[in-house]
C-alpha positions as a Markdown table, in Angstrom:
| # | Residue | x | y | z |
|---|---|---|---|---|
| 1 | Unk | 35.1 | -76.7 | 109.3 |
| 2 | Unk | 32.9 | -78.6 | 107.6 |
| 3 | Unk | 33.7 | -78.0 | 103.9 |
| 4 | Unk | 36.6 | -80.4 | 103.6 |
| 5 | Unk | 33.6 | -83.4 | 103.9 |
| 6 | Unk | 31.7 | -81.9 | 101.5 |
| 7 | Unk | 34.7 | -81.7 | 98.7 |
| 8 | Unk | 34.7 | -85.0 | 99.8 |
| 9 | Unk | 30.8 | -85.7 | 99.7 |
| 10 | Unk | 30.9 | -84.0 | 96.2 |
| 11 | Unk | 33.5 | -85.9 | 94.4 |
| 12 | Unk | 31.6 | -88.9 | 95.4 |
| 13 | Unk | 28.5 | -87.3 | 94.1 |
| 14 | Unk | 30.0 | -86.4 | 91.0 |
| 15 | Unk | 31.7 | -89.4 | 90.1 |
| 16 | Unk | 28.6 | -91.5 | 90.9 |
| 17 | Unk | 26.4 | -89.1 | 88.3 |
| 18 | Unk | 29.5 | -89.5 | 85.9 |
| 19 | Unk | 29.1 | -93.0 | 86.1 |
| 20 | Unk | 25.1 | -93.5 | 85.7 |
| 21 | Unk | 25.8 | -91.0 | 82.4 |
| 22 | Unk | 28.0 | -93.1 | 80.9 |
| 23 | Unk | 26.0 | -96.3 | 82.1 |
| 24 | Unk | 28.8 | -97.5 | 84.3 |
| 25 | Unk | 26.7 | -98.1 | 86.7 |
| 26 | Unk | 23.9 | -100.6 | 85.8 |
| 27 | Unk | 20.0 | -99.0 | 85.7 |
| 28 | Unk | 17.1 | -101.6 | 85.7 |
| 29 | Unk | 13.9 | -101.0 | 84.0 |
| 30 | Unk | 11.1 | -102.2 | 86.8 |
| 31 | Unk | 7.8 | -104.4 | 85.0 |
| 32 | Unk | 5.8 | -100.6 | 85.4 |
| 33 | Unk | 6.5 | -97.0 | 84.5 |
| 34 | Unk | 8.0 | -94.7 | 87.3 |
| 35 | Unk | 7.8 | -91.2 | 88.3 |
| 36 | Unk | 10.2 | -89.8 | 90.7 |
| 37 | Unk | 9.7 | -87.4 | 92.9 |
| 38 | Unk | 12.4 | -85.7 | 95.1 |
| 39 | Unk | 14.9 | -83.0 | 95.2 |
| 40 | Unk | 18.1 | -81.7 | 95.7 |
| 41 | Unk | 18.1 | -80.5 | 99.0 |
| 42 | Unk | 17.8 | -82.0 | 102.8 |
| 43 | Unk | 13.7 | -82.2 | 103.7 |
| 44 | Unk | 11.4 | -79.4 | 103.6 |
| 45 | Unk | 9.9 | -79.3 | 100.0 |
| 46 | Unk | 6.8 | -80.9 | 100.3 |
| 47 | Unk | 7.9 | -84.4 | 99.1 |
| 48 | Unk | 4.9 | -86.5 | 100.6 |
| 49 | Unk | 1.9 | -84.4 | 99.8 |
| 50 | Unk | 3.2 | -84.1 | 96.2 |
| 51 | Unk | 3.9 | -87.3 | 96.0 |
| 52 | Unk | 0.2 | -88.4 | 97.3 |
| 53 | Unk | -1.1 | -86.1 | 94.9 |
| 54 | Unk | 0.2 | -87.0 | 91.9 |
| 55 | Unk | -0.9 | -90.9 | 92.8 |
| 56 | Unk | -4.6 | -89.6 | 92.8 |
| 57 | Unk | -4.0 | -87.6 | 89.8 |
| 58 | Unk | -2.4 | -91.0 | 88.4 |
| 59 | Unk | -5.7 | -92.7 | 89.7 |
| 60 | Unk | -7.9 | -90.2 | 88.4 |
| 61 | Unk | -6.7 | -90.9 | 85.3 |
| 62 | Unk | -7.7 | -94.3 | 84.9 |
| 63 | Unk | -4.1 | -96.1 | 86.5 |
| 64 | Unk | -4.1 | -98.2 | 89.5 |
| 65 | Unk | -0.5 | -96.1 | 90.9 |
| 66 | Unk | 1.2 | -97.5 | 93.9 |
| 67 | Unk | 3.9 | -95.0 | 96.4 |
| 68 | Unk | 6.7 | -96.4 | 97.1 |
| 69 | Unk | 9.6 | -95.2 | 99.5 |
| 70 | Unk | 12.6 | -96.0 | 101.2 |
| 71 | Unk | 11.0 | -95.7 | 104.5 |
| 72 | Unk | 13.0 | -93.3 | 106.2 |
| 73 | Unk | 11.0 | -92.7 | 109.5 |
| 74 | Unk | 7.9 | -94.5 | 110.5 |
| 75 | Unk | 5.6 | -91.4 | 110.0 |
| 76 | Unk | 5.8 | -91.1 | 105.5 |
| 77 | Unk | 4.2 | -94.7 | 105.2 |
| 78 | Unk | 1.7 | -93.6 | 107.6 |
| 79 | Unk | 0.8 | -90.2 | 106.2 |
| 80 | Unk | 0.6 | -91.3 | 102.4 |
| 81 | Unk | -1.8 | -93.9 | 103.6 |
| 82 | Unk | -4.2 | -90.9 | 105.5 |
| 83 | Unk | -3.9 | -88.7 | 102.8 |
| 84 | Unk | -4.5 | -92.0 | 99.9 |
| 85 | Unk | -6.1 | -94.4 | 101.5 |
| 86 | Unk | -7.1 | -96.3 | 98.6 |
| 87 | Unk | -3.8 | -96.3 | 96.9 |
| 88 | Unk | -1.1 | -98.9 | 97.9 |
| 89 | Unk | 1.9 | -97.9 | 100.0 |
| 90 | Unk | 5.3 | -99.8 | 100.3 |
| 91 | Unk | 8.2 | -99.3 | 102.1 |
| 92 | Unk | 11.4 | -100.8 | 101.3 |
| 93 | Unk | 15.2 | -99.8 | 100.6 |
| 94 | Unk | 14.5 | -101.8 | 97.9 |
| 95 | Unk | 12.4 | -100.1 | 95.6 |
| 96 | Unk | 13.1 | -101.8 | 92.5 |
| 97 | Unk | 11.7 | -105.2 | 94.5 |
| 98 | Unk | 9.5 | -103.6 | 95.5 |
| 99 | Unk | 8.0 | -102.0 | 92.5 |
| 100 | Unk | 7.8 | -105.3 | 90.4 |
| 101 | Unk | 5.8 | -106.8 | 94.1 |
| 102 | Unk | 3.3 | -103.9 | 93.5 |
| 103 | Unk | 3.0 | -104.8 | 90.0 |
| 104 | Unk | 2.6 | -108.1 | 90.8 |
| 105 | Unk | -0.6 | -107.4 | 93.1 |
| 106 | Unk | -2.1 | -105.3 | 90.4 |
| 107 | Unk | -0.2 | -101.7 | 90.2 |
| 108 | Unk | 0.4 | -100.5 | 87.0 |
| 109 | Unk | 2.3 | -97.1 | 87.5 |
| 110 | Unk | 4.5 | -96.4 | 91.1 |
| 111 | Unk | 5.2 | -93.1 | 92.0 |
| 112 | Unk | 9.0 | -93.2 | 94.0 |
| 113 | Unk | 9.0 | -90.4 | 96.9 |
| 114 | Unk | 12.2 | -88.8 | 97.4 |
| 115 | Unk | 14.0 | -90.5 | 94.4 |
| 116 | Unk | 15.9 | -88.4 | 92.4 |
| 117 | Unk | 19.1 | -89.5 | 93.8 |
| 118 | Unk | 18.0 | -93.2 | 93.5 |
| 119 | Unk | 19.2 | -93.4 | 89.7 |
| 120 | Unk | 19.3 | -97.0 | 89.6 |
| 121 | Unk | 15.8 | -97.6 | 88.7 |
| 122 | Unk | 15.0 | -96.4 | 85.6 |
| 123 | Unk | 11.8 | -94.0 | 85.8 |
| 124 | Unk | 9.8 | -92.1 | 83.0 |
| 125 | Unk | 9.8 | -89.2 | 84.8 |
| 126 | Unk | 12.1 | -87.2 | 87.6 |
| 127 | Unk | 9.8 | -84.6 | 89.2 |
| 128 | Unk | 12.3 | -82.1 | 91.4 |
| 129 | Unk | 11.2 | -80.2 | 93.7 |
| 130 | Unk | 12.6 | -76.9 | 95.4 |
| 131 | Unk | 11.1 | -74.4 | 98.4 |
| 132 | Unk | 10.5 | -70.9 | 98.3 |
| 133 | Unk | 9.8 | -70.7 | 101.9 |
| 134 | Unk | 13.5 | -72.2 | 102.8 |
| 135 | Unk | 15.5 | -69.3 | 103.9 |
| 136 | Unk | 18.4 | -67.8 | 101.7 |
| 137 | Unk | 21.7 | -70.2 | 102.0 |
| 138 | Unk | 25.1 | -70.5 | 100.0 |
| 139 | Unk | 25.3 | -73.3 | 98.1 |
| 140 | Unk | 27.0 | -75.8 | 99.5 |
| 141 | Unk | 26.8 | -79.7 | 99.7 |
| 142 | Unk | 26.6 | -82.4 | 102.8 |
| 143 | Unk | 27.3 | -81.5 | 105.0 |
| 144 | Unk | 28.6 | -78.2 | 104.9 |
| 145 | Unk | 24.8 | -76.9 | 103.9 |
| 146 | Unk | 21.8 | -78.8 | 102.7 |
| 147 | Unk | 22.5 | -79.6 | 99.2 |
| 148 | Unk | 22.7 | -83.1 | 98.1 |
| 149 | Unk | 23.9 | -82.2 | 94.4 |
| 150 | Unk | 24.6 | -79.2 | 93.1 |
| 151 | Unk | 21.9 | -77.2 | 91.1 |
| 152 | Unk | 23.0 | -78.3 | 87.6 |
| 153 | Unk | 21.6 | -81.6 | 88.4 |
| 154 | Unk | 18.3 | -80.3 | 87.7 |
| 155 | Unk | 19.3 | -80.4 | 84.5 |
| 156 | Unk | 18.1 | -84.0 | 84.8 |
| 157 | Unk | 14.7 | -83.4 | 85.8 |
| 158 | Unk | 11.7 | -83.8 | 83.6 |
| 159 | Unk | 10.0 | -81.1 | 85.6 |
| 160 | Unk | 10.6 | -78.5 | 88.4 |
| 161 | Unk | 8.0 | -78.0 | 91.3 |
| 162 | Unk | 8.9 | -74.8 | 93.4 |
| 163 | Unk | 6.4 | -75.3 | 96.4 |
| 164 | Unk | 5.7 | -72.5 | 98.8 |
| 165 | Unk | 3.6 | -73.0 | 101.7 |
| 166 | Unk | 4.2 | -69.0 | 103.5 |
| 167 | Unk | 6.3 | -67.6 | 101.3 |
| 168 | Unk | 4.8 | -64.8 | 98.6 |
| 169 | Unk | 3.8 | -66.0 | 95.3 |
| 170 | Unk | 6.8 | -63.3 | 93.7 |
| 171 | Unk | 9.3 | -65.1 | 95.7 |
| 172 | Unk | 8.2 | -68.6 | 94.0 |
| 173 | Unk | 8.3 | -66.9 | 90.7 |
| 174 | Unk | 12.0 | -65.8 | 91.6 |
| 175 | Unk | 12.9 | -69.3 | 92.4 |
| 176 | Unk | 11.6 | -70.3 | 89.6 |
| 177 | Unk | 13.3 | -68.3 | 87.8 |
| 178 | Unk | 16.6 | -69.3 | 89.0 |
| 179 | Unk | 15.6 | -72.8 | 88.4 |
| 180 | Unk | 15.1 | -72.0 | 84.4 |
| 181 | Unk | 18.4 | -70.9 | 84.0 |
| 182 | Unk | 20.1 | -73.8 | 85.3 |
| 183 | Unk | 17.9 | -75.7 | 83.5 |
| 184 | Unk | 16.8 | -73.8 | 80.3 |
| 185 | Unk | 15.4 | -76.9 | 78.8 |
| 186 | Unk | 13.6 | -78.1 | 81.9 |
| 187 | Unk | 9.5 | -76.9 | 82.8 |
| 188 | Unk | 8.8 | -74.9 | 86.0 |
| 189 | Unk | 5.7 | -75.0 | 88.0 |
| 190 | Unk | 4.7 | -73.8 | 91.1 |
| 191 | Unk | 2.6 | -75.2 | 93.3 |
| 192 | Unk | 0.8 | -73.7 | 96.9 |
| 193 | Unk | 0.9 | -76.1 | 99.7 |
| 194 | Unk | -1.9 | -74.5 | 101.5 |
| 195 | Unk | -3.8 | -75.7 | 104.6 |
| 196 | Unk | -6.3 | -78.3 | 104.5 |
| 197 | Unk | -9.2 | -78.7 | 107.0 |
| 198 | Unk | -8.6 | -78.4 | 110.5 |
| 199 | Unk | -9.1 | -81.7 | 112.2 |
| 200 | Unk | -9.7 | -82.3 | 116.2 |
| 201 | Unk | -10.8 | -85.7 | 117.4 |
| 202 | Unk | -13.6 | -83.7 | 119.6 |
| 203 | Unk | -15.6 | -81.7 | 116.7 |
| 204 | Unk | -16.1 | -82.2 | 112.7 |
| 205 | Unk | -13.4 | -80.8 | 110.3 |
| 206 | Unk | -13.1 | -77.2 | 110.5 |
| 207 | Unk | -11.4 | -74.3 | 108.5 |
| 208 | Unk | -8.6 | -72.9 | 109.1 |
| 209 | Unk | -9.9 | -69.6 | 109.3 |
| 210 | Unk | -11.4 | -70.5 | 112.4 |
| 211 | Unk | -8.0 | -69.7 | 114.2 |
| 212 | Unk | -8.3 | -66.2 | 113.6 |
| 213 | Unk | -7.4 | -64.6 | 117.0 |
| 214 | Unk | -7.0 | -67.9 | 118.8 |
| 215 | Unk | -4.0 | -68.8 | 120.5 |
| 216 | Unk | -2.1 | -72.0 | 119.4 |
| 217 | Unk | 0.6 | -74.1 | 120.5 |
| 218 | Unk | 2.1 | -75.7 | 117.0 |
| 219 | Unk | 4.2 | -78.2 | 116.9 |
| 220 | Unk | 6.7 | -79.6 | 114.4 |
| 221 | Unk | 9.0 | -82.5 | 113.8 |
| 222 | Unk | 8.9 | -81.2 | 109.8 |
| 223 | Unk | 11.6 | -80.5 | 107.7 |
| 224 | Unk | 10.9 | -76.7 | 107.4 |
| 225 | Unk | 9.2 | -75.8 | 110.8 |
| 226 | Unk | 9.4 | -71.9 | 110.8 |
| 227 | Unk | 6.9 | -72.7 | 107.7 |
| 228 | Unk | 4.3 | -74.3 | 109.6 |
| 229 | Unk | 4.2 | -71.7 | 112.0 |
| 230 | Unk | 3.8 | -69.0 | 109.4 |
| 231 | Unk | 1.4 | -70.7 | 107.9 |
| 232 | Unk | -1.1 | -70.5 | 110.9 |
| 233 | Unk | 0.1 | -67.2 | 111.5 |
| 234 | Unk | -0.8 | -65.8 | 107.7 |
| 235 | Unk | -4.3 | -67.7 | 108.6 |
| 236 | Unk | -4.7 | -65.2 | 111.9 |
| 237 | Unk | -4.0 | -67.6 | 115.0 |
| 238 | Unk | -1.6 | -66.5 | 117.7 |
| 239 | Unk | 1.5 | -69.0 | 117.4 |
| 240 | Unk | 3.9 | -70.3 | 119.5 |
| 241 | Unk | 6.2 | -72.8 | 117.7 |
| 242 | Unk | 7.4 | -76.1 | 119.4 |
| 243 | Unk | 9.7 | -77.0 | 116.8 |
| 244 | Unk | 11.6 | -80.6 | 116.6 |
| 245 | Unk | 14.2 | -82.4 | 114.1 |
| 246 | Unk | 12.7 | -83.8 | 111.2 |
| 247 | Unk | 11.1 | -87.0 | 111.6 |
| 248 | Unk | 11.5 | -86.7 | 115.5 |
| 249 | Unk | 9.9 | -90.1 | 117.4 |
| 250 | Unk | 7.5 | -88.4 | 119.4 |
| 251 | Unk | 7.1 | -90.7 | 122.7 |
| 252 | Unk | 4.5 | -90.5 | 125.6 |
| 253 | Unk | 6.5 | -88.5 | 127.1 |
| 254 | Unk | 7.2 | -85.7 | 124.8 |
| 255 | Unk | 3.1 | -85.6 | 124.6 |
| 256 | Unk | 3.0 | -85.5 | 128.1 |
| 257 | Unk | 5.5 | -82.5 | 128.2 |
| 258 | Unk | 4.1 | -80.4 | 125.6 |
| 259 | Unk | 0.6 | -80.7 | 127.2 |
| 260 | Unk | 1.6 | -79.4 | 130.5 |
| 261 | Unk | 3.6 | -77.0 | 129.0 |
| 262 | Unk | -0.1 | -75.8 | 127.1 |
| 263 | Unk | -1.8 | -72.4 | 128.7 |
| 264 | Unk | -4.9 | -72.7 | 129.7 |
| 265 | Unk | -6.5 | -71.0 | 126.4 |
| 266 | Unk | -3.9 | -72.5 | 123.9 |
| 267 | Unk | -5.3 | -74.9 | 121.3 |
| 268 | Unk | -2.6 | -77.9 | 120.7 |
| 269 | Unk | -2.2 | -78.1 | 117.0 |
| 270 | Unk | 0.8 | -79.9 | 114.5 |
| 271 | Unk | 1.2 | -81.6 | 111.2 |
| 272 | Unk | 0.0 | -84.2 | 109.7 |
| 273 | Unk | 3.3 | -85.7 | 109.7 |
| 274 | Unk | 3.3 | -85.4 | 113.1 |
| 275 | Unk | -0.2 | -86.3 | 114.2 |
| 276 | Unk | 0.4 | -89.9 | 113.2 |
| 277 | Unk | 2.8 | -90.3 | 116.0 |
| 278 | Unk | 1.0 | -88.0 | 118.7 |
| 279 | Unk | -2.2 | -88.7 | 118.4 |
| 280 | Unk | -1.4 | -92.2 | 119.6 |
| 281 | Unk | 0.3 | -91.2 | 122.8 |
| 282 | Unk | -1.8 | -88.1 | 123.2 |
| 283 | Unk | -2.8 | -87.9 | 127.2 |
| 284 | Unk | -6.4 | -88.2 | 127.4 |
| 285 | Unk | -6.7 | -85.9 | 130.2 |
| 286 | Unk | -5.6 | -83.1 | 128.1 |
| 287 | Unk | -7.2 | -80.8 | 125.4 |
| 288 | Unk | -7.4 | -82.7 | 122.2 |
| 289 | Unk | -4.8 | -81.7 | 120.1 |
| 290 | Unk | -5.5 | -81.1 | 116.5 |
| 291 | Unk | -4.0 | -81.6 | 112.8 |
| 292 | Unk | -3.8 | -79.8 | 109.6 |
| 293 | Unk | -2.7 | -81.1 | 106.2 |
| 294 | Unk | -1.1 | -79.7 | 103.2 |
| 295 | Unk | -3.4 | -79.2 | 100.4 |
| 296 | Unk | -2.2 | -79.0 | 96.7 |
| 297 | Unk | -3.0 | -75.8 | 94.5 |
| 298 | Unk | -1.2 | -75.6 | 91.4 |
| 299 | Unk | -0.8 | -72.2 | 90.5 |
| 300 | Unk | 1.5 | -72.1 | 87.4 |
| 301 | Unk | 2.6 | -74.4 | 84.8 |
| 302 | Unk | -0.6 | -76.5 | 85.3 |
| 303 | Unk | 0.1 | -77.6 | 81.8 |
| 304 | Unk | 3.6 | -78.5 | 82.3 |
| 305 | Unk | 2.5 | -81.1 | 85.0 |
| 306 | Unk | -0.7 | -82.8 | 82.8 |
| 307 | Unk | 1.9 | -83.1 | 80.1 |
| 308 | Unk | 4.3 | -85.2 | 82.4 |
| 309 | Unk | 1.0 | -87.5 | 83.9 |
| 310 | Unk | -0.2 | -87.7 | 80.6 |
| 311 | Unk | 3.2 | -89.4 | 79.6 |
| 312 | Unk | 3.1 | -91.7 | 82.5 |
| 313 | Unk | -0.4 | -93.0 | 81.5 |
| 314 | Unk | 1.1 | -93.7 | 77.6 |
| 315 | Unk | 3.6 | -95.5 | 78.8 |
| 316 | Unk | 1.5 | -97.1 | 81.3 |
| 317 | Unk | -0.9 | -98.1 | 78.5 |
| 318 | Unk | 2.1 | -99.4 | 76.0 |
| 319 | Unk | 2.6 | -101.9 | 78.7 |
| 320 | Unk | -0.5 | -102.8 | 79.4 |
C-alpha cells in the first residue's frame, strides 16, 4: 500500500542527487574540514558512538574536532557529550552556521552525525555506515521500508563501516561484501560495537561479564532494539526486552511503570541513549537501574579508516 509514496519519495530523492551532481543545487565550503557520518537507512547503525569515536581519534591526532547534529531528539546531544566530554557538541538544523560558530570558538575539524543526505555542506569525507545485525529486508525506500536512498548511493561514500553489535563476524563480512560490489571503488571496514563497562549509580563500573546468569530487565528506545537484547544475552544474562520507538521521551511515568513492572531479582538495565533520559526520572525507591555503552573495536580495514583521518588532519593543517 505503501509503495506508491515511495515512487514518490524516490523520484524526489533522485532528482535532488541529480541536481547536487550537476551542482544545481548550491554546496557551501564551511571555514573547517568536515567528515560525515551517516547512512542510508532509518536508525540502528551505530551513528553516535561512531561519530564520538572518530572526534577522539580526530583529537588524538593533534585537532581540536567539534560534533555537530541536526538535533533530532534531546538524547544524541546528551550522549556525545557523556561519551566526549571534552569535545564540543552543537545542535542545530543548521549545520553549516553552526560549523563556522565552532570554528569561530576554536574548532578546527567538525565531524557531522547522520549527514550523508545533508549534501549541502561540502565535507572532506562521507563515512556510511550499514548494520549487520538489522534483519534481512527488500529494498525499498520511505516509506515502504527503511531505505533513504537506494544502495548505489554508496557509491558516494569515502568509506563503508558495517557495524555489528550481535551479529557473527561472517555475517559482517557478507555485508560487506555486498557493499563492495555496489561500490567497487569505495573501502569497507568493519567495526564491533561491543559493550562497555557496566555502570550502576550504587557500585563502581563493572564488566559485563558480571551478568552471567542474572536476570535483567533491558530496556530500549534504540533504533535496533532486538540488538541490545542480544547483546546482553551473548554476554550470559537472562533478558527480557522492554523495547520502545527510537528516541522515545521517556517520562516519570514510563520509569515508574517499568519499575513496578521489575521482579523482585531482575536487575533494570538500558542504553546509553536511554539512560540520559531515565536516570533523571528514575524512582528513588526502586532498584537503581543501570547503563551500558557501545564500545568501538575495529576489526577490519583498520587501515582504510587511518587513511580517511589522516586526510582530515591534511586538510585541517592546509587551513591552518
Amino acid at each position: 500500500m505503501l509503495e506508491p509514496l515511495a515512487a514518490v519519495f524516490s523520484v524526489v530523492v533522485r532528482t535532488r542527487n541529480w541536481m547536487y551532481d550537476r551542482k544545481l543545487l548550491a554546496v557551501r565550503a564551511p571555514r573547517i574540514p568536515v567528515l560525515s557520518v551517516g547512512n542510508i537507512t532509518v536508525g540502528g547503525t551505530g551513528k553516535t558512538p561512531i561519530s564520538s569515536w572518530l572526534a577522539t581519534q580526530l583529537a588524538a591526532r593533534g585537532a581540536s574536532p567539534v560534533i555537530v547534529l541536526r538535533g533530532y531528539g534531546d538524547d544524541e546531544p546528551l550522549v556525545h557529550a557523556r561519551l566526549t566530554p571534552t569535545i564540543p557538541v552543537i545542535a542545530n538544523p543548521d549545520r553549516l552556521s553552526a560549523i563556522d560558530h565552532a570554528a569561530s570558538a576554536g574548532a578546527d575539524v567538525a565531524v557531522l552525525d547522520d549527514a550523508f543526505q545533508h549534501r549541502r555542506v561540502a565535507r572532506v569525507g562521507d563515512v556510511v555506515l550499514i548494520s549487520a545485525d538489522t534483519p534481512e529486508v527488500p529494498v525499498r525506500l520511505l516509506p515502504a521500508g527503511p531505505y533513504r536512498e537506494p544502495l548505489r548511493s554508496l557509491r558516494r561514500a569515502s568509506l563503508v563501516i558495517v557495524t555489528r553489535k550481535a551479529a557473527a563476524p561472517d555475517r559482517a563480512r557478507t555485508i560487506a561484501k555486498r557493499a563492495s560490489a555496489w561500490a567497487p571503488n569505495v573501502p569497507v571496514a568493519i567495526v564491533h560495537l561491543g559493550l562497555n563497562a557496566l555502570e550502576r549509580a550504587d557500585r563502581a563500573p563493572e564488566l559485563v561479564s558480571t551478568l552471567a546468569g542474572k536476570r535483567v530487565m533491558a530496556i530500549a528506545g534504540v533504533g535496533n532494539a532486538a540488538a541490545f537484547g542480544a547483546q546482553l544475552a551473548q554476554a550470559g544474562a537472562i533478558v527480557r526486552l522492554r523495547a520502545f520507538p527510537d528516541h522515545y521521551p521517556f517520562a516519570a511515568t514510563d520509569a515508574a511503570s517499568l519499575a513496578r513492572d521489575l521482579t523482585p531479582d531482575e536487575i533494570p538495565l538500558c542504553t546509553l541513549k536511554d539512560a540520559v533520559k531515565l536516570l533523571p526520572v528514575w524512582p528513588r525507591e526502586a532498584p537503581p537501574i543501570g547503563y551500558v555503552s557501545q564500545a568501538v573495536f575495529v576489526e577490519e580495514g583498520g587501515v582504510s579508516i587511518d587513511a580517511l583521518l589522516d586526510l582530515l588532519i591534511t586538510s585541517r593543517l592546509r587551513q591552518l
